[in-house]
N, C-alpha and C positions, 0 to 999 in steps of 0.2 A: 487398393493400390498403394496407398505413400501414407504414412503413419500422420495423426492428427497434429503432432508436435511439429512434425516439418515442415507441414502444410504451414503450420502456423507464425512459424520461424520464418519462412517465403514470404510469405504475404506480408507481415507486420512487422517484423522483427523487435525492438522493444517497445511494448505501451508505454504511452506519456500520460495519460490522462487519467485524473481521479476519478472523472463520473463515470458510472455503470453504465457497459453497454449490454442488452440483450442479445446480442449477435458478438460478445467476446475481444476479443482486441482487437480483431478485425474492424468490428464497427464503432471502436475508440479510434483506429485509424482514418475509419473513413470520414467519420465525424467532421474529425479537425481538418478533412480539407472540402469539407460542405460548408464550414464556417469561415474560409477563407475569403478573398472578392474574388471574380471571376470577372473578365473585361466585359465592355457592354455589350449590349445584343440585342437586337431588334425585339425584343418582348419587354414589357415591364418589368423592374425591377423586382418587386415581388413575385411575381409569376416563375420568374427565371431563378430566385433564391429558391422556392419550391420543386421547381423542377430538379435543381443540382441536388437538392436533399435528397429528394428521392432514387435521381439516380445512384446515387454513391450510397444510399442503403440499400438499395437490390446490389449492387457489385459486393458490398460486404455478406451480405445475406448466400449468394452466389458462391460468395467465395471456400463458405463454409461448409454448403452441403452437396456444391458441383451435379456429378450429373443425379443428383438424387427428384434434383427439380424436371425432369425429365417430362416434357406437356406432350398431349396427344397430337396424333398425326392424323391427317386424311390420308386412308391409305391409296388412293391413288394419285396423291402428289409425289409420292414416292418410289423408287423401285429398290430391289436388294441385288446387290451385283457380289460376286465372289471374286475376290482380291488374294492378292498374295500375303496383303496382314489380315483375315478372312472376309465374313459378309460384312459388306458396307452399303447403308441405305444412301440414297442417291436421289436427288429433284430430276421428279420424270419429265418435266419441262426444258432442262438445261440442254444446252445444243450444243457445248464445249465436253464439259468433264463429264459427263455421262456418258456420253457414246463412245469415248476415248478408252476411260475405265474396263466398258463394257469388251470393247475390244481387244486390250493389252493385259487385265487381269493387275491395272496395277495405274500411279502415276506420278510423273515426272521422277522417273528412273534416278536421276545424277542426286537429284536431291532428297530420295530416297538413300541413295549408296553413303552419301558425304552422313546424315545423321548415322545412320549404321557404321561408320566410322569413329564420329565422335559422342554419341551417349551411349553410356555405361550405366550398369546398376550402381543406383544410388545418385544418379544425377540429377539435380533442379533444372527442370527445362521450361521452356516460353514459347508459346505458338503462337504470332500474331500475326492476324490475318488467318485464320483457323478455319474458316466457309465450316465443311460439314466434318470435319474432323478427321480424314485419312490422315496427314499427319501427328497430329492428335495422339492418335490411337496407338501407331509403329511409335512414337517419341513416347508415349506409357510405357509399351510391352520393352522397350530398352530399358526403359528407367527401372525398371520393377517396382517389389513392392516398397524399397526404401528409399525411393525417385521421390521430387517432387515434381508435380507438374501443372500447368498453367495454361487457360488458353484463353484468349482474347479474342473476340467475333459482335459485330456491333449491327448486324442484320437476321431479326428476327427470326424470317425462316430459315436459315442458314441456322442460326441456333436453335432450331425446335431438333434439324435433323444432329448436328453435332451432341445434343445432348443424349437423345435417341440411339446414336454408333455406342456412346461412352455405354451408355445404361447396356446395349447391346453385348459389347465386350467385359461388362465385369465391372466398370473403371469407373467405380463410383464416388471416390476420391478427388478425382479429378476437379480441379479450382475452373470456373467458367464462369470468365467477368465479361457482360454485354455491355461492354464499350468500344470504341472505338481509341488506341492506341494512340497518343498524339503527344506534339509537345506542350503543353499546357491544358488545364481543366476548361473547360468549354461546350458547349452547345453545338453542333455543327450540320451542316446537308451530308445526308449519304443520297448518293444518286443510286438509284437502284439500274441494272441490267440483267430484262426477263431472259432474255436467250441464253449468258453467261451466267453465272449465279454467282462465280469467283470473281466478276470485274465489278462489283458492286465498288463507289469508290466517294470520297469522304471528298467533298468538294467546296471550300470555305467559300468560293466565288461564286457558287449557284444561283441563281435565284429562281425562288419558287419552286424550292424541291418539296416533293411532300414527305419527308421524314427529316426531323432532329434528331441526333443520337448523341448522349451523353461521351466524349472525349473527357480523354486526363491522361499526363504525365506518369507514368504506370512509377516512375520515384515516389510518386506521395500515397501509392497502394501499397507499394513492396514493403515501407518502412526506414528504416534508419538505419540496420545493420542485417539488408539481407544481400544475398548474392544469388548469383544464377551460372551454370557452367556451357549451358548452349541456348542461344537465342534463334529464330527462325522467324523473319517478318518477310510479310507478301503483302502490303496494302494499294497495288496498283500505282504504282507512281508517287508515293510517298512515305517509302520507306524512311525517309531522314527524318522525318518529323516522327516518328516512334521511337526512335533510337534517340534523337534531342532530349523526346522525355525519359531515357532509362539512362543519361549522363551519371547519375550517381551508383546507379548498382554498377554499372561500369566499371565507372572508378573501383570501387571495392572490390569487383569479381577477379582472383586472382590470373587464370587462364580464359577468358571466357572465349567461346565458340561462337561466331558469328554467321547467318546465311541470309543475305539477302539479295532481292530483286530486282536487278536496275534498269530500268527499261525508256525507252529514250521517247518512245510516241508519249507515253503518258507523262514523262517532264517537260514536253514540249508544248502538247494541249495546255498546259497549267503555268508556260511560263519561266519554269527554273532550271535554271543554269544547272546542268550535269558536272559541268568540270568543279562548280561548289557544292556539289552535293560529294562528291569525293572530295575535296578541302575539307568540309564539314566530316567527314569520316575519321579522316586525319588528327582534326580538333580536338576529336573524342581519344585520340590516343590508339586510332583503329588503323592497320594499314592493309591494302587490301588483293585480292588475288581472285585470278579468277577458276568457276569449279569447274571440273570436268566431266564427262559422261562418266570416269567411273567412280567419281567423288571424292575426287583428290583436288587437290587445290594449287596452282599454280602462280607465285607474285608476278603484279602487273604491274607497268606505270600508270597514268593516269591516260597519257596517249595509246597504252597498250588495249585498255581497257574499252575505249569509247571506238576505237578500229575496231575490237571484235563485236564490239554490241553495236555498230553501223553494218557490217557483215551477217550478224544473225537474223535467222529468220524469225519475224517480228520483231525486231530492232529492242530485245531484252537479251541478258546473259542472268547469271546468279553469280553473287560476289560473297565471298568467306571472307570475315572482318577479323584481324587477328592484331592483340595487342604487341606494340614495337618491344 
C-alpha cells in the first residue's frame, strides 16, 4: 500500500534521540513518551510505569508492520459480507453493523460519499475509531499506493477483525495503533458493548470496568513535523478529546479534512457541554459544517448545528471540520 518512508515520515517525522531503537524511529518516538509522567492512576506507580512502556512499544512495534500482525480468528465469531469496497469480515454477534451491512451492501453512505470526495491518491489519512476497518479499507484503496494511512482501534476484538479485512485486501502497510485516541497519555476504562461492537466507549468515569486501554495524544506518536490531509474520528461521544490530542499536526496540516461525530445522547450521559465541544472546535482553528447524505458539506452556526442534531434520528449528525 504506502511506501516504508511515508509511513515513517507520518508516524515520527524527525528522530531526536541518540539511543538505538530496535523498532526504528518509531520506537525512539515512542520511547520518549513512555519516559514522560503520566498523571496518577489507581495502580502503583511502578506497575503503571510498566504498563505505559509496554503499551507504547506494541503501538511502535504496530506501527511498523500494521496488518502484518494479523492474529487468528474463531471462525464462527465471524461472518464475510460482500460490500461495495468488497468482502468484509464482520462480528456475528453485533446486532447493529452486521445486519445493516448485510442488508445495504455497504455503511453510512454520507460518510462514505464525503471521503470519496476528499482522499486522493497519495493522501495521509487517520481513522479513528476504526471498529473493524470498512473505513479503513475504502480510505486505503483512495489513498493508493502512495497514501499514507493510519488507524486507531483500542478494542481488541475489534482489532483482531480490523487486521484480518486489511491482511484480506492486500493492505499490509497499513499503520494499526491499539490505543485509544485521546487528549493526553493515560490508562483509561473502555466499556465494552456486546450487542453494538461500534459503541464500545472509552469512559474516564467508570468504575469497575474490566478493561484498561492504553490512551495518548496521537501529537506525541505522529512526531514533530508530520501532517495529515483527512482525519475521520467516531469515538462515541468523545470526539474532542482525540482531536485535543492532534492540536499540533493540526496546526501544521496545511488543508486538513475533518469528519466527525457529534452526538448529543452520548455528551450528555458524560456530562459535557456540546455548545463547548464546538468552542473547543473553534480553539483548534476548525470551523464547522454540517455533512450531507451526498457528502457535501454545508457551514452551520453553532445553533444551526445542535437544531439539526436535536432533529436527528438518534440525536447524532457528522460534522466536517474545516480550517478558517
Amino acid at each position: 500500500m504506502l511506501r516504508t518512508s511515508r509511513l515513517h515520515a507520518a508516524l515520527t517525522g524527525a528522530a531526536a534521540s541518540d539511543t538505538p531503537s530496535r523498532f526504528g524511529a518509531a520506537g525512539l518516538a515512542a520511547r520518549r513518551v513512555a519516559l514522560r509522567a503520566g498523571r496518577p492512576l489507581s495502580v502503583p506507580a511502578e506497575r503503571r510505569a510498566s504498563l505505559l512502556a509496554d503499551a507504547v512499544a506494541e503501538i511502535a512495534r504496530e506501527a511498523r508492520i500494521g496488518a502484518l500482525a494479523a492474529r487468528p480468528l474463531l471462525q464462527d465469531t465471524v461472518v464475510e459480507v460482500g460490500t461495495d469496497i468488497g468482502p468484509v469480515l464482520l462480528h456475528a454477534g453485533d446486532e447493529v453493523m452486521t445486519p445493516l451491512i448485510r442488508a445495504q451492501g455497504d455503511w453510512e453512505a454520507e460518510e462514505a460519499a464525503w471521503l470519496r470526495r476528499v482522499v486522493r491518491p497519495g493522501s495521509a489519512v487517520l481513522d479513528v475509531g476504526a471498529n473493524v476497518g470498512y473505513f479503513t479499507v475504502l480510505m486505503a484503496q483512495l489513498a493508493g499506493k502512495t497514501g499514507a494511512v493510519v488507524a486507531v482501534e483500542p478494542e481488541a476484538r475489534n482489532l483482531a477483525v480490523l487486521r484480518a479485512n486489511l491482511w484480506r485486501h492486500g493492505l499490509d502497510d497499513v499503520a494499526v495503533l491499539p490505543i485509544a485516541a485521546w487528549s493526553e497519555r493515560d490508562l483509561l476504562p473502555l466499556v465494552l458493548n456486546e450487542e453494538n461492537r461500534g459503541d464500545h466507549q472509552v469512559r474516564p468515569d467508570a468504575s469497575g470496568a474490566a478493561h484498561l486501554v492504553p490512551a495518548a495524544a496521537l501529537d506525541e506518536l505522529f512526531g514533530a513535523h508530520a501532517t495529515l490531509d483527512v482525519i475521520k474520528v467516531d469515538t462515541q461521544g468523545v470526539d474532542h478529546e482525540a482531536l485535543a490530542g492532534l492540536r499540533d499536526v493540526l496546526h501544521r496540516s496545511p488543508d486538513p479534512q475533518v469528519l466527525v461525530e457529534f452526538w448529543l445522547d452520548g455528551m450528555d450521559d458524560r456530562g459535557i457541554d456540546a455548545r463547548g465541544v464546538l468552542a473547543g472546535y473553534r480553539d483548534l482553528g476548525l470551523d464547522a459544517a454540517l455533512l450531507g447524505d451526498d457528502g457535501s458539506a454545508t457551514a452551520a452556526t453553532d445553533d444551526e448545528v445542535l437544531a439539526a442534531t436535536e432533529a436527528a434520528p438518534g440525536r447524532f449528525v457528522n460534522l466536517v471540520l474545516r480550517k478558517r
